[in-house]
Backbone as XML, in Angstrom:
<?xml version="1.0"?>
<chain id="A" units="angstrom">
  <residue number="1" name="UNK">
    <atom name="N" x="3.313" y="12.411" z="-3.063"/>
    <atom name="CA" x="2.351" y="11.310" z="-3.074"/>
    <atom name="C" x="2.903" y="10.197" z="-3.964"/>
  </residue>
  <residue number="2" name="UNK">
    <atom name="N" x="3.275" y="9.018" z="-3.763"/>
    <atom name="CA" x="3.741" y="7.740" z="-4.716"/>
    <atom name="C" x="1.974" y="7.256" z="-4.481"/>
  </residue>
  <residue number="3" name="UNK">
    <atom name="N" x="2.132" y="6.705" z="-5.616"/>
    <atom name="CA" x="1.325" y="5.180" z="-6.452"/>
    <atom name="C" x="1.952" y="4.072" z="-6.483"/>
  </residue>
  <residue number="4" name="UNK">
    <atom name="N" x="1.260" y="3.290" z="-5.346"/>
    <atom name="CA" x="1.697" y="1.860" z="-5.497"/>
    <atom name="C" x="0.753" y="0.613" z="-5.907"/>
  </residue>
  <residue number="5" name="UNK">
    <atom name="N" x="1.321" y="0.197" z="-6.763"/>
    <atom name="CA" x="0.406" y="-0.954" z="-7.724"/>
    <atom name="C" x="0.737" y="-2.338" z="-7.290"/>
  </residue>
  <residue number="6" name="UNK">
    <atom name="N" x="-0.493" y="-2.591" z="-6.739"/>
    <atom name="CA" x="-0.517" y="-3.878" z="-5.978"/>
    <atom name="C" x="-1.288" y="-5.258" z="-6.185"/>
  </residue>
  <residue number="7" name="UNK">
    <atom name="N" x="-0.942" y="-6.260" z="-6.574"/>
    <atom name="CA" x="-1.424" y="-7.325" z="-7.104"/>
    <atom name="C" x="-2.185" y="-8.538" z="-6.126"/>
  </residue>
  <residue number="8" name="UNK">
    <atom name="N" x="-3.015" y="-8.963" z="-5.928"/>
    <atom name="CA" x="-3.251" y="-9.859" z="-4.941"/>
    <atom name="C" x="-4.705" y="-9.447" z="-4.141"/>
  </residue>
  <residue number="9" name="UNK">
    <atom name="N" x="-5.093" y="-7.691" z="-4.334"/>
    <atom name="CA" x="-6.483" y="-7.403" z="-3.770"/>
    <atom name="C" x="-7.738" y="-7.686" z="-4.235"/>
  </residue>
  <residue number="10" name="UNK">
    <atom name="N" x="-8.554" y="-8.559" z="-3.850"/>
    <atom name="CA" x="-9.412" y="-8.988" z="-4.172"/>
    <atom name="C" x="-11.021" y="-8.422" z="-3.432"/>
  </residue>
  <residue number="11" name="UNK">
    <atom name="N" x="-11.009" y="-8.133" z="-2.451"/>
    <atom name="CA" x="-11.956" y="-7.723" z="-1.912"/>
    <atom name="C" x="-11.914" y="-6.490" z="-0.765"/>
  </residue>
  <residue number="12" name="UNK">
    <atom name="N" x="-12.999" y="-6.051" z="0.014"/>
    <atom name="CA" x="-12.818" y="-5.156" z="0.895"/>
    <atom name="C" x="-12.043" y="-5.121" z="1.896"/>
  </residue>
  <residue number="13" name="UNK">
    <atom name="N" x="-11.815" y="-6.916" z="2.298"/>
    <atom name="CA" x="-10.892" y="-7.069" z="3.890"/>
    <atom name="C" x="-9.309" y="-6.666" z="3.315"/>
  </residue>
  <residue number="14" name="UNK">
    <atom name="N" x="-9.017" y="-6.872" z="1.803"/>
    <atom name="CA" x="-7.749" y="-6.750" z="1.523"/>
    <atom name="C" x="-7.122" y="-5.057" z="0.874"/>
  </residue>
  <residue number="15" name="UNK">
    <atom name="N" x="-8.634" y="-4.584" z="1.272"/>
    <atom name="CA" x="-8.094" y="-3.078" z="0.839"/>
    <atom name="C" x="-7.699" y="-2.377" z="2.533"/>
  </residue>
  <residue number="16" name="UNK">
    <atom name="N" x="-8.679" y="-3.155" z="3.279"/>
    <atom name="CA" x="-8.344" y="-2.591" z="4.896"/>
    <atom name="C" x="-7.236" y="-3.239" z="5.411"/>
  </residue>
  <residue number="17" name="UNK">
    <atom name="N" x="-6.812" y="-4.619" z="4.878"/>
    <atom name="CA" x="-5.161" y="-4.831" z="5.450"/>
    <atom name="C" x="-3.928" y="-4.368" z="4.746"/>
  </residue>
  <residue number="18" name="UNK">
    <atom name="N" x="-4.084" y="-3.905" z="3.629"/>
    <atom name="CA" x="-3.109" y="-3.071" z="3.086"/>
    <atom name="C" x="-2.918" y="-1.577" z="3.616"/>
  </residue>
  <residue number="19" name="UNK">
    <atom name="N" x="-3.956" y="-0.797" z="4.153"/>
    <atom name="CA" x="-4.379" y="0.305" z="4.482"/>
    <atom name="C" x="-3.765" y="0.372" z="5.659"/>
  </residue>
  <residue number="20" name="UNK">
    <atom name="N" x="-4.181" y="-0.676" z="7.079"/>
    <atom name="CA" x="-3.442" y="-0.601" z="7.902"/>
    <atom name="C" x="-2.393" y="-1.306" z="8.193"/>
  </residue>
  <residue number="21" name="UNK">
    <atom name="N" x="-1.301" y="-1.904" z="7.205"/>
    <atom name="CA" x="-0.155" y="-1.922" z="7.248"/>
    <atom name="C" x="0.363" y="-1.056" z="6.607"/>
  </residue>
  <residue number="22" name="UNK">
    <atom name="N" x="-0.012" y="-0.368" z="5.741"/>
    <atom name="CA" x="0.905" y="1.097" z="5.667"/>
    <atom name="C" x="0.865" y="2.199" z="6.453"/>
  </residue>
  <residue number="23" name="UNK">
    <atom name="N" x="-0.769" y="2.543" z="7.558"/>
    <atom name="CA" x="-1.137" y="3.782" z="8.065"/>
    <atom name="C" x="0.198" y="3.382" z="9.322"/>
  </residue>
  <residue number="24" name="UNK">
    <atom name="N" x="0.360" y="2.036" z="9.707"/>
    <atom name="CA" x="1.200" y="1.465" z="10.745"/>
    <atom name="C" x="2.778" y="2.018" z="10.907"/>
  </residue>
  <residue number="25" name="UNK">
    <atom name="N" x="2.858" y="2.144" z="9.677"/>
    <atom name="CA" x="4.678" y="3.169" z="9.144"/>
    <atom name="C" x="4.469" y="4.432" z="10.008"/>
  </residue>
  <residue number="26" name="UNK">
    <atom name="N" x="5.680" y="4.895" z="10.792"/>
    <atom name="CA" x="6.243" y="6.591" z="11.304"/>
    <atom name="C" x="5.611" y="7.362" z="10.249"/>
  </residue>
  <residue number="27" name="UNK">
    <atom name="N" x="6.364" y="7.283" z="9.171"/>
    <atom name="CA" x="6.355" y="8.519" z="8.499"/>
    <atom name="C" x="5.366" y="8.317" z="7.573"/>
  </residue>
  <residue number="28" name="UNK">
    <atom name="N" x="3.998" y="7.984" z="7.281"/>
    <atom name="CA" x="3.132" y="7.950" z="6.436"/>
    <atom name="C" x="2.115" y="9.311" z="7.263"/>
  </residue>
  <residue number="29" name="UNK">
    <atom name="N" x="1.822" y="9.980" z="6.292"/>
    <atom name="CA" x="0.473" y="11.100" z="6.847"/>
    <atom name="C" x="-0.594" y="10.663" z="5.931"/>
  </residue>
  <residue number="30" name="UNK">
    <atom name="N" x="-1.025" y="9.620" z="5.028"/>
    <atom name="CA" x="-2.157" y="9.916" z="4.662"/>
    <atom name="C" x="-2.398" y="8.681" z="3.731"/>
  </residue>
  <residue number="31" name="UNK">
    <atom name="N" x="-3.016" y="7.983" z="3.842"/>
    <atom name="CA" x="-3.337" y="6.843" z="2.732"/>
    <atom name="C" x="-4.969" y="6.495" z="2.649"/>
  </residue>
  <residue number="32" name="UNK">
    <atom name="N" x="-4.606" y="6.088" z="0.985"/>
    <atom name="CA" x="-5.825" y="5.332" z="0.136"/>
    <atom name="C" x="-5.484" y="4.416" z="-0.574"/>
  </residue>
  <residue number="33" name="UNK">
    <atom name="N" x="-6.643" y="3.771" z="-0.355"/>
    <atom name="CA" x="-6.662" y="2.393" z="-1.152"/>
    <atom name="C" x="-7.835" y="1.934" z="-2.360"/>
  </residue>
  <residue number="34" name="UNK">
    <atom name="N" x="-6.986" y="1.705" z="-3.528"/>
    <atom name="CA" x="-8.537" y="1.983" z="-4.437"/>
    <atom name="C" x="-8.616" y="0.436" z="-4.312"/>
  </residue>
  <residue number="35" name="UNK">
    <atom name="N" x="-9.301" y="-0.614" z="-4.563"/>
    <atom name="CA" x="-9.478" y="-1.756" z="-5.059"/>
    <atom name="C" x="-9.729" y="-1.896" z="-6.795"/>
  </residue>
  <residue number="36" name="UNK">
    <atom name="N" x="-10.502" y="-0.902" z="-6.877"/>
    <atom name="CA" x="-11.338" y="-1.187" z="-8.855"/>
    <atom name="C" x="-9.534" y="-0.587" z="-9.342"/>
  </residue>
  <residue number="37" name="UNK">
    <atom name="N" x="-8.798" y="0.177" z="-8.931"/>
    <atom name="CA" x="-7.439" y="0.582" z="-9.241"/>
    <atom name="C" x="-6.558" y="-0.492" z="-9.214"/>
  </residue>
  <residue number="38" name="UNK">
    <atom name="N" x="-6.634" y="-0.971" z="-8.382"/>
    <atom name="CA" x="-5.096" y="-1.866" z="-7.649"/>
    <atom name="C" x="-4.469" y="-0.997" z="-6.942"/>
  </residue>
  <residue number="39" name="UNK">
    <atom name="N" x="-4.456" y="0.246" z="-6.740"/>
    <atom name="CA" x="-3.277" y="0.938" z="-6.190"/>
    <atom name="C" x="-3.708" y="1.364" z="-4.719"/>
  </residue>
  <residue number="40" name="UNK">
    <atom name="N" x="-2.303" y="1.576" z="-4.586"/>
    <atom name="CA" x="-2.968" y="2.654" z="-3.191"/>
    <atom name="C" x="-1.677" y="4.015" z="-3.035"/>
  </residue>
  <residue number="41" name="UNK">
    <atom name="N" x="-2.353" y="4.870" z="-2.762"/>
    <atom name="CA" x="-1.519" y="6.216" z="-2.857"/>
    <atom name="C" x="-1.621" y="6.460" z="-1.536"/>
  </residue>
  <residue number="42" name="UNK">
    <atom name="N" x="0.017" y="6.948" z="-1.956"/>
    <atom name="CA" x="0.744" y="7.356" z="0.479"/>
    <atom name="C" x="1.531" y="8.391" z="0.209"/>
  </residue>
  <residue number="43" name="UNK">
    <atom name="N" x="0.923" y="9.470" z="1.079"/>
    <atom name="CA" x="1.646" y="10.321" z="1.263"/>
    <atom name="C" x="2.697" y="10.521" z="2.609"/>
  </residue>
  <residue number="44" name="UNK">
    <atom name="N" x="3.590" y="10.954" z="2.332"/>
    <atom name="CA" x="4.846" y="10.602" z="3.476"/>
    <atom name="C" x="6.456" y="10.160" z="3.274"/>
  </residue>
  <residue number="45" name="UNK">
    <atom name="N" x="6.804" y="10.632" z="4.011"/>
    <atom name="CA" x="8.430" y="10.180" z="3.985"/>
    <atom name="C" x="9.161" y="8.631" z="3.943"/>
  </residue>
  <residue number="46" name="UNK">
    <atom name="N" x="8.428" y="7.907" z="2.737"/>
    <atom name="CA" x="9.072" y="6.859" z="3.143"/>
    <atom name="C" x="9.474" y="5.480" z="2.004"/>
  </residue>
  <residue number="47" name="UNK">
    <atom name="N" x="10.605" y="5.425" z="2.561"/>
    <atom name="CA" x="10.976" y="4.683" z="0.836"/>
    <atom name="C" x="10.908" y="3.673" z="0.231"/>
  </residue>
  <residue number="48" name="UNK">
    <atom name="N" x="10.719" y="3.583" z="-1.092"/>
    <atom name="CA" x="9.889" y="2.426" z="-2.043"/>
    <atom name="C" x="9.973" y="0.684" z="-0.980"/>
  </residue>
  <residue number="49" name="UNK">
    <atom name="N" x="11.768" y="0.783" z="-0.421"/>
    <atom name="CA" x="11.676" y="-1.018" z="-0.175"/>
    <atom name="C" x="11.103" y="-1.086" z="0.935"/>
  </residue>
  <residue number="50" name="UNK">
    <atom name="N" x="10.836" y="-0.153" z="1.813"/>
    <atom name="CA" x="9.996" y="-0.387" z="3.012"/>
    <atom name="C" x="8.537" y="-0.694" z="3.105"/>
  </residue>
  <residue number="51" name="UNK">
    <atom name="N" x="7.984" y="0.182" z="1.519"/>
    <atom name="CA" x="6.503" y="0.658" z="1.021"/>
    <atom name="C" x="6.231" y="-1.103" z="0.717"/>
  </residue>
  <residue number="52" name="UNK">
    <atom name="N" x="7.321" y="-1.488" z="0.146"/>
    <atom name="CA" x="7.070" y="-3.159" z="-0.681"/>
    <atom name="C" x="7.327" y="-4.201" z="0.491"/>
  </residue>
  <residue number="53" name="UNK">
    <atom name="N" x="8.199" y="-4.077" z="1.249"/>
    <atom name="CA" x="8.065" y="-5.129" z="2.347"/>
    <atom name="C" x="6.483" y="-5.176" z="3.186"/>
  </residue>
  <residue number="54" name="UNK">
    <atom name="N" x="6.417" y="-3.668" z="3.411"/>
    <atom name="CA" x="4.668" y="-4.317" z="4.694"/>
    <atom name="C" x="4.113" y="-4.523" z="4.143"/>
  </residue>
  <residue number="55" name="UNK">
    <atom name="N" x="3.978" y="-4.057" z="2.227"/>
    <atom name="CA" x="2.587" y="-4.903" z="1.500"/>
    <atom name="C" x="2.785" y="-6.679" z="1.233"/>
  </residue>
  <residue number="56" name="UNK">
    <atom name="N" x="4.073" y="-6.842" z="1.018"/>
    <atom name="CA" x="4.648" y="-7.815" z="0.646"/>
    <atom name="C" x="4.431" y="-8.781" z="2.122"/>
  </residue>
  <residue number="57" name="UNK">
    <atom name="N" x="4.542" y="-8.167" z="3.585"/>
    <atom name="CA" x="4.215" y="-9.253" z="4.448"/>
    <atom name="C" x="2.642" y="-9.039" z="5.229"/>
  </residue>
  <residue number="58" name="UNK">
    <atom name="N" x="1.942" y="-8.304" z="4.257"/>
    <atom name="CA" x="0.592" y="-8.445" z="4.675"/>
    <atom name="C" x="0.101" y="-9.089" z="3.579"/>
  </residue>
  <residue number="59" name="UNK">
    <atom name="N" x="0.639" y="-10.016" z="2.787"/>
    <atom name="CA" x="0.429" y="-10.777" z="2.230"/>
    <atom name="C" x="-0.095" y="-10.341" z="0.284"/>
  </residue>
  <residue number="60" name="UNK">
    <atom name="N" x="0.308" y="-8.989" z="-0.131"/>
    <atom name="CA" x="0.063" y="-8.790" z="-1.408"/>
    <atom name="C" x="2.015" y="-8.552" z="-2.229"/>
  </residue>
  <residue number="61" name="UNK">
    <atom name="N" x="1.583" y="-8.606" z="-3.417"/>
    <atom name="CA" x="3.154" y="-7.773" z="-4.176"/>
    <atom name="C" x="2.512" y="-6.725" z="-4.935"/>
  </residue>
  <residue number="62" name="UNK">
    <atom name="N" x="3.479" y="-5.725" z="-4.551"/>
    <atom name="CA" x="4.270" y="-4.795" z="-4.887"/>
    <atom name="C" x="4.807" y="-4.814" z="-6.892"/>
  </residue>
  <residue number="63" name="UNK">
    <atom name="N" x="3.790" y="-4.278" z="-8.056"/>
    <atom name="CA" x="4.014" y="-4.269" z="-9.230"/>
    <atom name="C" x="4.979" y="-3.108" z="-9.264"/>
  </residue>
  <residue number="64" name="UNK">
    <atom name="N" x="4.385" y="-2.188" z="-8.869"/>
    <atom name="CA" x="4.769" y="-1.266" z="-9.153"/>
    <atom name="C" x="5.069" y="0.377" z="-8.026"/>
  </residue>
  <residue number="65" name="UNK">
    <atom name="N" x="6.272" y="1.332" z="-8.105"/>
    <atom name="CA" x="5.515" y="2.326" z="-7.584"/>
    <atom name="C" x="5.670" y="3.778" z="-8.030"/>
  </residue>
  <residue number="66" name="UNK">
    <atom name="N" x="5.002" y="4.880" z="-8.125"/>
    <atom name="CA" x="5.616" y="5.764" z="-8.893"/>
    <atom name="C" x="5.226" y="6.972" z="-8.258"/>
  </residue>
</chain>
């Protein structure tokens, strides 16, 4: 499971477009999105610069991921 810390979510529509640009990845089996967090945790095969590009072109950045 990575934690990715994401800057730019402000409300509910931006926890559901982060959500489904990651559920959108092959190899993801399982995602959440906190908003009161910033983060969103993905479980799946798939690696950090890919995790930061679809958040990065659904329009948030990528702080962090662990």
């Amino acid at each position: 499971m990575k934690t990715i810390n994401i800057e730019g979510m402000s409300c509910n529509h931006c926890v559901m477009a982060v959500k489904k640009a990651l559920k959108n990845l092959d190899k993801v089996n399982k995602v959440d999105v906190k908003l009161e967090e910033k983060k969103a945790f993905v479980e799946g095969d798939v690696d950090n610069n890919t995790l930061k590009e679809v958040i990065k072109d659904a329009g948030y950045k990528v702080t962090s991921i662990e």
